[in-house]
C-alpha positions in Angstrom: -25.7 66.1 -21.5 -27.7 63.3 -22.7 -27.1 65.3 -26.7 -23.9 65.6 -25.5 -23.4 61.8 -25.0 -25.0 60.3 -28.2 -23.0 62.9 -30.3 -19.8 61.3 -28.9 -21.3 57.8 -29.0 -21.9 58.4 -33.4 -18.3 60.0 -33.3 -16.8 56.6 -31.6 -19.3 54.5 -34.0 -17.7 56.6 -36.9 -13.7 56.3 -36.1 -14.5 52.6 -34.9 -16.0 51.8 -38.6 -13.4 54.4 -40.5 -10.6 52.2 -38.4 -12.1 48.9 -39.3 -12.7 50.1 -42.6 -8.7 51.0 -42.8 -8.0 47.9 -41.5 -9.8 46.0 -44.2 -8.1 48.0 -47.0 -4.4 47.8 -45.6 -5.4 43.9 -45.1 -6.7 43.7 -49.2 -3.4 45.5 -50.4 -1.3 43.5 -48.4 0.0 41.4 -52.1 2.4 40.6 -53.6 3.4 40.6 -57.1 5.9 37.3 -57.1 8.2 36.4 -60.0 9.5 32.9 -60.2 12.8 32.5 -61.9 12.8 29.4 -63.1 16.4 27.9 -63.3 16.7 25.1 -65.8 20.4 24.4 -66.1 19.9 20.9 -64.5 17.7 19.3 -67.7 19.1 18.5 -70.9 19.3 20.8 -74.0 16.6 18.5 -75.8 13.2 18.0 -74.0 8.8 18.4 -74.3 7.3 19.1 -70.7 4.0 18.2 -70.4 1.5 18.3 -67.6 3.4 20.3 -66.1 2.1 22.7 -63.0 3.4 25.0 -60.6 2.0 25.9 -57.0 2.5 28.3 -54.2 1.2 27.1 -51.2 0.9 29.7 -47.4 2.4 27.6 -44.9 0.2 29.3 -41.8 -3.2 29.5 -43.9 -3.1 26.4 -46.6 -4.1 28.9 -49.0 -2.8 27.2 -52.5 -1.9 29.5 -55.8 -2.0 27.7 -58.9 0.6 29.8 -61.2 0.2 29.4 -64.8 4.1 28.5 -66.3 5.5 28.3 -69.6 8.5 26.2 -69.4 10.3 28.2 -72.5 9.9 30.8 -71.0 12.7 32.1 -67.8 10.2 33.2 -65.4 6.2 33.0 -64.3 4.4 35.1 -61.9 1.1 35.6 -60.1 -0.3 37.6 -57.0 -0.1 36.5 -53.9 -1.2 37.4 -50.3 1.7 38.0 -47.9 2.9 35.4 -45.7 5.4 32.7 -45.8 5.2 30.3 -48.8 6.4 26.5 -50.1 7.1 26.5 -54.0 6.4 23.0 -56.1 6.7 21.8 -59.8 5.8 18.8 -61.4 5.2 17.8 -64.7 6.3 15.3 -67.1 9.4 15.3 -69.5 10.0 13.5 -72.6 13.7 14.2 -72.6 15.5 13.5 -76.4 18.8 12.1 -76.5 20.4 11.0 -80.4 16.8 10.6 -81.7 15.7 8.5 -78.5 12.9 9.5 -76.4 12.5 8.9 -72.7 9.4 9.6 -70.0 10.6 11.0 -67.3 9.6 13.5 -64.4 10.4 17.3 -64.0 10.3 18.8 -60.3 11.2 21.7 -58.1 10.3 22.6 -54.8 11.5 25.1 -52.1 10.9 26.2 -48.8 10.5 29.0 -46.3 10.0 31.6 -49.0 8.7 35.0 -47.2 6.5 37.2 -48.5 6.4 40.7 -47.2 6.8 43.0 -49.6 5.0 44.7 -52.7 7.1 42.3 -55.4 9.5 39.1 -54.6 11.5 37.4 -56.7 11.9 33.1 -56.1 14.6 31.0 -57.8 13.3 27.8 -58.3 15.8 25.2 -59.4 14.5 22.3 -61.8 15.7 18.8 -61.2 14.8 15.4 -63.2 13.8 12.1 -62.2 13.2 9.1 -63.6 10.2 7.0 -62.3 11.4 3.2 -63.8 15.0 4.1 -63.0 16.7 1.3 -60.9 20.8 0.3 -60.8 22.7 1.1 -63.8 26.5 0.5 -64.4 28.3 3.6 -63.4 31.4 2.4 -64.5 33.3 -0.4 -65.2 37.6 -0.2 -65.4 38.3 -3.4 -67.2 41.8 -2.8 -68.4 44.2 -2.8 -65.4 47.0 -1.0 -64.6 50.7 -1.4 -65.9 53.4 -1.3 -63.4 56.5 0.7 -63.5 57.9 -2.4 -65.1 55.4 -2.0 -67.6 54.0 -5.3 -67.0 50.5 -5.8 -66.8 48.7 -5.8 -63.4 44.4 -7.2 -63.1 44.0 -7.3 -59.6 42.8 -3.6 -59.4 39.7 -3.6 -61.8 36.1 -3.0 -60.4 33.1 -2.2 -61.4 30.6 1.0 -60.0 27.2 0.6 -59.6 24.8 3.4 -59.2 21.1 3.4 -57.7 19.8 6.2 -60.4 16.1 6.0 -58.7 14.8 7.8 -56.3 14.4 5.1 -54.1 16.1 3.2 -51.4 17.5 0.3 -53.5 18.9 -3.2 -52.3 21.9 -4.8 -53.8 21.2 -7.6 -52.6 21.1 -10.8 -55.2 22.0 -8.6 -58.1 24.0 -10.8 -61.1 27.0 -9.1 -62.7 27.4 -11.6 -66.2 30.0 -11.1 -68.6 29.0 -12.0 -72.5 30.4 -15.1 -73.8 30.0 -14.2 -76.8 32.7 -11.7 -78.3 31.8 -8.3 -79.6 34.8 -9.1 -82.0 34.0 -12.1 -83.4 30.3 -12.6 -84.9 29.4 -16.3 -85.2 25.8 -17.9 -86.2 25.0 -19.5 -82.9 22.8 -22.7 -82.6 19.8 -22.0 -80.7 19.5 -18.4 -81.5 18.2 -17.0 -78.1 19.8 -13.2 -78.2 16.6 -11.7 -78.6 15.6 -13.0 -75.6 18.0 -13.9 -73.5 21.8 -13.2 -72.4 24.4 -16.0 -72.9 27.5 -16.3 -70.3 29.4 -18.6 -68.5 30.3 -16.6 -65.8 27.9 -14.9 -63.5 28.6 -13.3 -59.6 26.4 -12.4 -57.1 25.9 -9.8 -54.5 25.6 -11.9 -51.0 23.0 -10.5 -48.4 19.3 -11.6 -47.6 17.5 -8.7 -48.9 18.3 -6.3 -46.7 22.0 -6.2 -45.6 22.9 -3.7 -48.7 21.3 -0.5 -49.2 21.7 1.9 -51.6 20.7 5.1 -51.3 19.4 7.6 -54.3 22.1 8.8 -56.3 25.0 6.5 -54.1 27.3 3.7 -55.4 27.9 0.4 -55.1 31.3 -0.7 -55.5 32.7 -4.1 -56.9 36.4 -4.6 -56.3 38.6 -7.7 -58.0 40.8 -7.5 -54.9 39.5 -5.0 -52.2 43.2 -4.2 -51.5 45.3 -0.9 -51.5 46.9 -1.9 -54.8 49.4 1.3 -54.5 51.4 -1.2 -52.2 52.1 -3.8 -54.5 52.1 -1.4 -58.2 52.4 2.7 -57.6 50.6 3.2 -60.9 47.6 1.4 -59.1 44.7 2.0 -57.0 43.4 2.0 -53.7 40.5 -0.6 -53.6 39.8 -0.9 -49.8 36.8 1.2 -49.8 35.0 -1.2 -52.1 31.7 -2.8 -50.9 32.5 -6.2 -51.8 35.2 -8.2 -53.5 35.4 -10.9 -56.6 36.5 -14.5 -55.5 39.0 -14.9 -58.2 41.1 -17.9 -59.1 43.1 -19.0 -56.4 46.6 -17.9 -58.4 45.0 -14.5 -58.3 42.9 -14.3 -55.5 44.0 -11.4 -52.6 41.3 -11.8 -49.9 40.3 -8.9 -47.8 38.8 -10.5 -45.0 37.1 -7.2 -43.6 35.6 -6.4 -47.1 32.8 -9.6 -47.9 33.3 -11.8 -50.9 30.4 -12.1 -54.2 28.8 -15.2 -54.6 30.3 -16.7 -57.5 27.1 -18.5 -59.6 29.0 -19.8 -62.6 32.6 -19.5 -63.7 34.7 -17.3 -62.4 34.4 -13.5 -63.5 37.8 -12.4 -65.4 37.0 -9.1 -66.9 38.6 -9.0 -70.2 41.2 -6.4 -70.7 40.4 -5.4 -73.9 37.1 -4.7 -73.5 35.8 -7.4 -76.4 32.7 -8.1 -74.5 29.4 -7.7 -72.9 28.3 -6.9 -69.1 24.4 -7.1 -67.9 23.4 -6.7 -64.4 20.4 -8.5 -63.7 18.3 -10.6 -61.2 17.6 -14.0 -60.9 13.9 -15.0 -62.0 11.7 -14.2 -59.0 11.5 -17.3 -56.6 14.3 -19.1 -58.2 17.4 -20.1 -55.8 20.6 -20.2 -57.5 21.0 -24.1 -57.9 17.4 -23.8 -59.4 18.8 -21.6 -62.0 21.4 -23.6 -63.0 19.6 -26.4 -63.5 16.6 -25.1 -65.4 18.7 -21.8 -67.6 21.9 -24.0 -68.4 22.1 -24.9 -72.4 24.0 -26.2 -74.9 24.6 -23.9 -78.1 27.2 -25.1 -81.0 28.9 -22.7 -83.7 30.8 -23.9 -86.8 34.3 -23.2 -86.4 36.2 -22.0 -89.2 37.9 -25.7 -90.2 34.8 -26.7 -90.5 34.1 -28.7 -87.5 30.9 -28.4 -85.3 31.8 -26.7 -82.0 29.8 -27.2 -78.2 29.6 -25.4 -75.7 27.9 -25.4 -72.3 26.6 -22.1 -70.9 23.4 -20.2 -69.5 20.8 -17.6 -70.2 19.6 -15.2 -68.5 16.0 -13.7 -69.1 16.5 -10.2 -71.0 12.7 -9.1 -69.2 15.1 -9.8 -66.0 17.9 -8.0 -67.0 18.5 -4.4 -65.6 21.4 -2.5 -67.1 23.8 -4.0 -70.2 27.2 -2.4 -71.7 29.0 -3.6 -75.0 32.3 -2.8 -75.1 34.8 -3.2 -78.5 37.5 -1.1 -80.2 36.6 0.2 -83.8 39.6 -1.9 -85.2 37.6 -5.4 -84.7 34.3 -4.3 -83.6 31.6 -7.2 -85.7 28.2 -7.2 -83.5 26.5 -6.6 -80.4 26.5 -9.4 -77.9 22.9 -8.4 -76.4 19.7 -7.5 -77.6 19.1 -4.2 -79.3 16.5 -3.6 -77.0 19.6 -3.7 -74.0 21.9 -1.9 -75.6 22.0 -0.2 -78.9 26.0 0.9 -78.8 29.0 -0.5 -77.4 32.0 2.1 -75.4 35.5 1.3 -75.6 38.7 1.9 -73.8 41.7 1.9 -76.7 40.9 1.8 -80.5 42.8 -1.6 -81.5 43.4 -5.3 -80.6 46.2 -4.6 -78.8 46.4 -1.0 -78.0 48.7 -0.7 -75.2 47.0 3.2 -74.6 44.1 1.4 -72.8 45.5 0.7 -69.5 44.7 2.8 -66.8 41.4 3.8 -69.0 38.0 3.5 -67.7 34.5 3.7 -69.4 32.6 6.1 -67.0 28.5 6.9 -67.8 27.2 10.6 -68.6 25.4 12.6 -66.2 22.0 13.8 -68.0 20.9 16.0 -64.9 20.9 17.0 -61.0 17.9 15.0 -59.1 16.8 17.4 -56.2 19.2 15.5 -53.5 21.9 17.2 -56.2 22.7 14.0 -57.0 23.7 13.1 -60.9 20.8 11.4 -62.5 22.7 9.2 -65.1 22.3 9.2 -68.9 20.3 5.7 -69.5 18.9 5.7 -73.2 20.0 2.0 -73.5 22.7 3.3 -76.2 26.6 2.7 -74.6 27.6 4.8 -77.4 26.0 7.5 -75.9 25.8 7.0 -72.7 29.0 6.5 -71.6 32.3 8.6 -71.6 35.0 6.2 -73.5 38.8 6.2 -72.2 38.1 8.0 -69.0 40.6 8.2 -66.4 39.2 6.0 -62.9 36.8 7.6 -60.8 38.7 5.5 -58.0 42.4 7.1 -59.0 43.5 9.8 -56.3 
């Protein structure tokens, strides 16, 4: 009995550590051979990735996977252990647009991606982003409407700005500043400050205390003339009502939407030119300054000899180009002379109508390209501080239903 008893003991030992043993092998062959597909259709056709790295991380263990990636390639793979997985890529990207190069960043990442068979294929979509980008002008409709009449109408023009980081953003104290210069008529200017500083006469401002206007990644930021249903008063119009705040116009010209707040208006008043002959920058005041400050200490006098001969004057103000944001020229071909900001704003200018008087530019927008999707699926806007490239000339109104 006793032989009987430590035979069946070994024969329990032996099936305990055969089952064990089983166990240890089923749990070793439990991989995965995973392919990740990666989808690229958001990034430019120009670009060099860099630093770039890929990881597979096991959401119950912690267990990382570093895969090694080609980004020429369509697809990278690695073995992993089963189990239920969060995908990330980062790198950086030097995206090329018309000969200028731009830093930015290249991510992915994706979620709740099981693992529980021998091979698994993950699409991994590839998004941009753009770690210095702040608001950029989205677009700006500067020429009006006509009405049926065919007589002009300028209440209805706006401008759209977009927060193109990927960051909360505040409107808050933002300057719009048309050029007073003209990108149609090139004068020598007495002092000569464009290289480092923007010259206007008529500046608005974005009320609020630094908080009252956020704007989310990827969102817009709309700046009406007159926040009004324009279809009402001209059926080739617009409706305007959904705009985040209005310009305080001249009084002859002025419709006031009480529920939609007015700008601030800092200098002059803002009459967008209709033909597009100048220059827009957005921009912030000089940190600490309040706006009587600025007034006082950026107002100047420049002069220009006019073409009898006589010495002109003229009062006006600069604004800092290191505080300066975004900047757009706009011309037509027929008259175009200069740029009315520093090359190192804006290298271009856009246009809406090819002549002085080209009657085809109402109801035309200039509206900026779309370089890529950030990972919200938001556009990430084309910035290469060219308007020439950046922008999509003669568009029809975002705003026109």
């Amino acid at each position: 009995m006793k032989i009987n008893l430590f035979i069946q003991c070994c024969f329990f030992m032996t099936m305990l550590f055969s089952f064990s043993a089983c166990m240890k092998d089923d749990f070793v062959e439990s991989k995965s051979q995973a392919t990740i597909a990666l989808d690229k259709s958001n990034l430019p056709t120009t670009f060099t990735v860099s630093n770039l790295k890929l990881t597979l991380k096991e959401s119950n263990s912690g267990s990382v996977y570093t895969v090694p990636v080609d980004i020429s390639k369509e697809s990278a793979s690695t073995e992993v252990n089963f189990g239920t997985y969060a995908a990330s890529l980062e790198g950086d990207i030097l995206v090329s647009e018309n000969g200028k190069e731009k830093k930015m960043r290249i991510t992915a990442r994706k979620e709740a991606i099981v693992v529980n068979a021998n091979t698994v294929s993950i699409d991994l979509k590839l998004f941009l982003s753009d770690p210095s980008a702040n608001f950029v002008f989205k677009e700006i409709f500067y020429t009006g409407n006509r009405t049926p009449e065919n007589k002009a109408y300028h209440g209805d023009k706006y401008f759209i700005l977009q927060n193109n980081s990927n960051d909360t953003l505040y409107a808050d104290g933002l300057l719009i500043a048309q050029s007073y210069y003209l990108t149609t008529t090139m004068r020598v200017y007495t002092p000569a400050i464009m290289d480092e500083a923007f010259t206007t006469q008529q500046i608005i401002m974005i009320p609020g205390d630094g908080d009252d206007y956020p704007v989310y990644p990827g969102e817009d930021f709309i700046i009406a003339n007159n926040a009004i249903n324009h279809l009402q008063n001209n059926t080739n119009s617009l409706d305007l009502t959904q705009a985040d705040v209005e310009i305080e116009l001249l009084s002859n010209i002025n419709v006031d939407n009480p529920a939609v707040p007015n700008t601030i208006s800092v200098a002059g008043n803002l009459l967008m030119h209709d033909r597009g002959f100048t220059g827009y920058v957005l921009a912030r005041l000089p940190q600490g300054l309040t706006v009587e400050a600025y007034k006082k200490d950026y107002a100047y006098t420049l002069s220009y000899i006019a073409t009898n001969g006589r010495e002109i004057s003229v009062e006006a103000y600069k604004i800092p180009n290191s505080n300066i944001i975004d900047a757009v020229n706009l011309s037509v071909s027929e008259g175009y002379e200069w740029l009315v900001t520093s090359a190192a704003l804006d290298m271009g200018w856009t246009y809406c109508g090819t002549t002085n008087s080209d009657q085809n530019r109402y109801g035309k927008s200039v509206i900026r390209k779309s370089l890529g999707k950030t990972i919200d699926g938001k556009d990430l806007l084309k910035d290469t501080n060219n308007s020439a490239e950046d922008f999509q000339a003669e568009s029809s109104p975002s705003l026109k239903k």
